[in-house]
C-alpha positions as CSV (number, residue, x, y, z in Angstrom):
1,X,103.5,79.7,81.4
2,X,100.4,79.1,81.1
3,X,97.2,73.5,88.2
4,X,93.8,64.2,106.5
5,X,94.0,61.3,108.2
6,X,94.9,61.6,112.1
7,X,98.1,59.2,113.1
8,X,99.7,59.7,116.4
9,X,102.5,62.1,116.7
10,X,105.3,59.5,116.5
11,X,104.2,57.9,113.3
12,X,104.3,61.2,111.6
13,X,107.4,62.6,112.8
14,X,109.1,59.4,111.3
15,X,107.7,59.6,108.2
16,X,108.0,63.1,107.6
17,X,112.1,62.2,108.6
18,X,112.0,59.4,106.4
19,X,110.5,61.6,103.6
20,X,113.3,64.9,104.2
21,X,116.4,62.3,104.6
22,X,115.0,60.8,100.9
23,X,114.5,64.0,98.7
24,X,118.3,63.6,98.0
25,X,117.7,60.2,96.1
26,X,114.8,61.2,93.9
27,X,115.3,62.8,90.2
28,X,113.7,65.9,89.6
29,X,110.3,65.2,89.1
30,X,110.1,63.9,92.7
31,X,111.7,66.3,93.8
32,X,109.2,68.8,92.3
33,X,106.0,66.5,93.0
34,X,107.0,66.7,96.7
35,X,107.6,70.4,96.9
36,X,104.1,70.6,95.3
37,X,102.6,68.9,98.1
38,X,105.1,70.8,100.6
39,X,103.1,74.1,99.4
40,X,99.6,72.9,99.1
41,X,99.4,74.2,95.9
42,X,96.9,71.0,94.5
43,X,94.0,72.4,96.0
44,X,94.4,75.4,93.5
45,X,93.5,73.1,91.1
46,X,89.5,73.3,92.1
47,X,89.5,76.7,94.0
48,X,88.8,80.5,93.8
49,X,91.0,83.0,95.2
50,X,91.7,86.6,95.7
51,X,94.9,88.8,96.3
52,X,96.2,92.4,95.9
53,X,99.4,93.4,93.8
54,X,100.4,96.6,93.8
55,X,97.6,99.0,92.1
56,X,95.1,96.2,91.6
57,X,92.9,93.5,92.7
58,X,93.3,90.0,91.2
59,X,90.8,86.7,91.3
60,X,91.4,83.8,90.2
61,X,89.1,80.6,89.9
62,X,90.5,77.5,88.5
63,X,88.3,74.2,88.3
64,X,88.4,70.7,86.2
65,X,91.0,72.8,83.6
66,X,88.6,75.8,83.3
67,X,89.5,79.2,84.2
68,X,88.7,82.5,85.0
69,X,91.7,85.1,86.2
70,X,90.3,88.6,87.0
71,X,92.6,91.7,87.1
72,X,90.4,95.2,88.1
73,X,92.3,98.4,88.4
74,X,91.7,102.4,87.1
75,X,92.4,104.1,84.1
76,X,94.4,107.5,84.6
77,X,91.3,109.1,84.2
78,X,89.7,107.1,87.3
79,X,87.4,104.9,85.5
80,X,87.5,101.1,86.3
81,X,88.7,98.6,84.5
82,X,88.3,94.7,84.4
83,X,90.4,92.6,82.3
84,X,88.9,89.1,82.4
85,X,91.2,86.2,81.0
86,X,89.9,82.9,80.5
87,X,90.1,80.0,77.9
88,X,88.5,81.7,75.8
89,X,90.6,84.5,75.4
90,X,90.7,88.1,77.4
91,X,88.1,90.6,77.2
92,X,88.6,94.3,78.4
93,X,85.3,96.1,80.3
94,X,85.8,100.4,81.2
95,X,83.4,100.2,83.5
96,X,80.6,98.4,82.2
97,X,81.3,98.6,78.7
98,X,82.9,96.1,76.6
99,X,85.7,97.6,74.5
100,X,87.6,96.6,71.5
101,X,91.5,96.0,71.3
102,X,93.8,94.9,68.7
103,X,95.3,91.7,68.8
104,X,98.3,92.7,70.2
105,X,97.0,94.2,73.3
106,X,94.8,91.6,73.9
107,X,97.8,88.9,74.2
108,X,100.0,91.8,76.7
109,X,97.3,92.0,78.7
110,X,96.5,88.5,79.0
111,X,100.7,88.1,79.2
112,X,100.3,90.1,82.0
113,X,97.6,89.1,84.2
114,X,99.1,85.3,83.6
115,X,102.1,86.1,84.6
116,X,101.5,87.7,87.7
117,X,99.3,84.8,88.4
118,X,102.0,82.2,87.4
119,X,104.5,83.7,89.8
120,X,101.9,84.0,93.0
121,X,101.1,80.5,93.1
122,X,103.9,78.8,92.3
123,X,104.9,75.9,92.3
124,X,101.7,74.9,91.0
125,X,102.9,74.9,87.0
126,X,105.7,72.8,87.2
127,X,104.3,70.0,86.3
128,X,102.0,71.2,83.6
129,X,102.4,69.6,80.0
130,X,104.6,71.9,78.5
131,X,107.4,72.3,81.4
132,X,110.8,70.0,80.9
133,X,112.5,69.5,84.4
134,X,116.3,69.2,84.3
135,X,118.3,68.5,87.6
136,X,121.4,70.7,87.7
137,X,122.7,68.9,91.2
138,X,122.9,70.7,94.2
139,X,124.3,74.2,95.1
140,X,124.8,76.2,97.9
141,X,123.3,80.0,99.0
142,X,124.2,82.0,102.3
143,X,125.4,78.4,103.6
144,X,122.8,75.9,102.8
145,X,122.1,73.5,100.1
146,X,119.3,73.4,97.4
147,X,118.2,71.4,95.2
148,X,118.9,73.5,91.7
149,X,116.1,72.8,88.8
150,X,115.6,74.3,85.7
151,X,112.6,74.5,83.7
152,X,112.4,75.2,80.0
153,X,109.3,74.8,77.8
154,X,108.0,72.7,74.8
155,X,107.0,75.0,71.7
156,X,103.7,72.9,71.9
157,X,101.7,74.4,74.8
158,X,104.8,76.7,76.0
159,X,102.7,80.1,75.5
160,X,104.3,82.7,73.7
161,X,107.3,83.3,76.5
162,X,108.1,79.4,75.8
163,X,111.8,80.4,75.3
164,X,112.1,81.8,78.8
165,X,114.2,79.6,80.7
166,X,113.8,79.5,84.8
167,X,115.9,77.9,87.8
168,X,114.7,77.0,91.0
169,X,116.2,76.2,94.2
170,X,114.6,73.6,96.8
171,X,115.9,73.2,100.2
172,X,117.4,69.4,100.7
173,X,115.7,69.2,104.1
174,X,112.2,71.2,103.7
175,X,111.9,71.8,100.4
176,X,111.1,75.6,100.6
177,X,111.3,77.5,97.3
178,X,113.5,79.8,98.7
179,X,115.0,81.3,95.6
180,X,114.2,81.2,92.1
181,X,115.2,82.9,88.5
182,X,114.6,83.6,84.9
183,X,115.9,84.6,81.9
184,X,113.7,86.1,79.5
185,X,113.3,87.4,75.8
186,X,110.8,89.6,75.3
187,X,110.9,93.5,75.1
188,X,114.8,93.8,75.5
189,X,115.0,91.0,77.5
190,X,116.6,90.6,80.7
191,X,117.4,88.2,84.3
192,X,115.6,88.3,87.2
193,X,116.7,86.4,90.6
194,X,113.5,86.2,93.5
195,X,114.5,85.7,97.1
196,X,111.6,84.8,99.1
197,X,110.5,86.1,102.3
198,X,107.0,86.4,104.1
199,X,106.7,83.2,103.8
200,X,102.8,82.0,105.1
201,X,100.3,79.8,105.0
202,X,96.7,80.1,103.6
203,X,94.0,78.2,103.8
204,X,96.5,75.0,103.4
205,X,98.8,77.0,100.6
206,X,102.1,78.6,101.4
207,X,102.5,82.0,99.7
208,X,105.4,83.7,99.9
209,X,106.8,87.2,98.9
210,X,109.8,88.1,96.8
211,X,112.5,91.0,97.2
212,X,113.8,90.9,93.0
213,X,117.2,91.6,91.5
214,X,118.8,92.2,88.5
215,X,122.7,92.5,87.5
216,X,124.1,95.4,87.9
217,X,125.9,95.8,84.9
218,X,123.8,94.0,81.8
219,X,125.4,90.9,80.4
220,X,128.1,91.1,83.3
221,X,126.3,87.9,85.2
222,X,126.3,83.7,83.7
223,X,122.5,82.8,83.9
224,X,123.6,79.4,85.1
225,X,125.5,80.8,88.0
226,X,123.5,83.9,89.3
227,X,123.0,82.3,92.3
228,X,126.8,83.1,92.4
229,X,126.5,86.7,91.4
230,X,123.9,87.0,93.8
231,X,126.2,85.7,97.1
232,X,128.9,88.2,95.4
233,X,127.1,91.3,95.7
234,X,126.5,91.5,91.8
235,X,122.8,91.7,91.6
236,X,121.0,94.6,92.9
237,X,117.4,95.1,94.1
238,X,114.5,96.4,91.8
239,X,111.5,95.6,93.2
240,X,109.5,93.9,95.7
241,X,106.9,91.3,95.0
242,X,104.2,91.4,97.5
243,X,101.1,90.0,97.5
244,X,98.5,91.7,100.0
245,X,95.4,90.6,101.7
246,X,95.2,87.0,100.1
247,X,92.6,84.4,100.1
248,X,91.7,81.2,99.2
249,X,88.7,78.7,99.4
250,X,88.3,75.2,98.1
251,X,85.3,74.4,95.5
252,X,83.2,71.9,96.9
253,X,83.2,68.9,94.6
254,X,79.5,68.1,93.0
C-alpha cells in the first residue's frame, strides 16, 4: 500500500456527457484512470499537505517519487512525538530527541502512518506498480449501480500487507467512490466496508469521510458479497473516519 483550458459551456457539457455515457465500455483500468482524474488526486503527486485524524496531526509531501509523511501526536505522559516516514525508513523524535526502536516497531509505526495516509487520499494508489485491477461487473447499493473493482497486490512492491485484498465501488454516471472494502490478515485479521460521506473539494482534490463497519458476527459475511451484508443490515458501525481541517497546495515545478 505503499501517487485548464476555457471552452464555452456547451462544448463541455457534451463532452463531460460523452465521457459519463462511455465509462460503461471501458475495462477497469479506464475505469480507474478516470476516477483518478474525477478526484484530482494527480496533483498529489508534486504537493504538500496537511490534515487532522483523530489525536494527531499528519503532513504529507510527495514530489518526483520522494516522500516525507509526518504524524505528531503526545505520549501519555504529554510529551510530543514526531514520527517521520520517508524512503528512507521511519525515524521516531520525543520531543527533540532522536530515540531508538526495534525493528518491529519501526515497520508498525510506519504501517501505520501509511495506512492512514493510503486511505485519505485515495484513489491516488491505484495505479501504483504493485496494484492488479480486476473488474468484477457491476452491482447495485441502496438502488444505484457501481462499477465493482478489486485490487490485490504483487509480492514485488506489495508492502508487507500485500495479501490484503480490497473492493471498490465507482458510480456508472459520476464515478464517485462511494463505497469501498477490505479484507485483511494481519493481527487477527478482519473485514472492513467504508461508506463515504462529507464528500468535498480541496484545492482541486475531493476528500471524503467514511462511517466503517464490520460483520456482526465474525466469519458470518462472503467478502465478495458484503456489499450484500451491508444492504441486509449485517454489518454494523465501528468507527468514523474523519479527516479535519485539511489542506493542500501544489509544488511549483523548477
Amino acid at each position: 500500500m505503499n501517487q485548464f483550458i476555457h471552452k464555452p459551456f456547451f462544448v463541455l457539457g457534451i463532452g463531460l456527457f460523452f465521457f459519463i455515457s462511455q465509462t460503461r465500455c471501458f475495462g477497469q483500468d479506464d475505469i480507474v484512470d478516470r476516477v483518478i482524474a474525477v478526484y484530482g488526486t494527480a496533483k498529489l503527486k508534486s504537493a504538500q499537505a496537511s490534515f487532522d485524524f483523530r489525536d494527531h496531526a499528519y503532513q504529507y509531501k510527495r514530489d518526483n517519487g520522494q516522500f516525507t509523511y509526518t504524524r505528531m501526536g503526545k505520549n501519555r505522559d504529554g510529551s510530543p512525538v514526531r514520527d517521520i516516514y520517508s524512503n528512507d525508513g521511519l525515524v521516531r523524535y520525543v520531543g527533540d530527541t532522536l530515540v531508538s526502536l526495534t525493528e518491529k516497531r519501526r515497520k508498525a509505526y510506519a504501517n501505520s502512518v501509511n495506512s492512514v495516509i493510503y486511505f485519505a487520499f485515495l484513489p491516488l494508489w491505484l495505479k501504483d506498480p504493485a496494484v492488479i485491477l480486476q473488474d468484477k461487473g457491476t452491482s447495485k447499493i441502496k438502488g444505484r449501480e457501481y462499477h465493482k473493482i478489486k485490487v490485490t497486490f504483487g509480492q514485488e512492491d506489495g508492502g508487507d500487507d500485500f495479501e490484503d485484498i480490497f473492493y471498490y465501488w465507482f458510480d456508472v454516471k459520476d464515478l464517485s467512490m462511494d463505497y469501498l472494502a477490505y479484507k485483511y490478515k494481519t493481527g487477527k485479521g478482519g473485514m472492513r466496508f467504508r461508506e463515504a460521506y462529507n464528500i468535498r473539494k480541496v484545492n482541486g482534490v475531493t476528500i471524503q469521510d467514511y462511517h466503517n463497519f464490520r460483520p456482526k458476527l465474525k466469519g458470518s459475511v462472503p467478502f465478495d458479497l458484503i456489499e450484500k451484508a451491508f444492504e441486509n443490515g449485517q454489518l454494523e458501525e465501528l468507527s468514523i473516519i474523519e479527516l479535519k481541517n485539511v489542506k493542500i497546495k501544489a509544488i511549483p515545478k523548477t
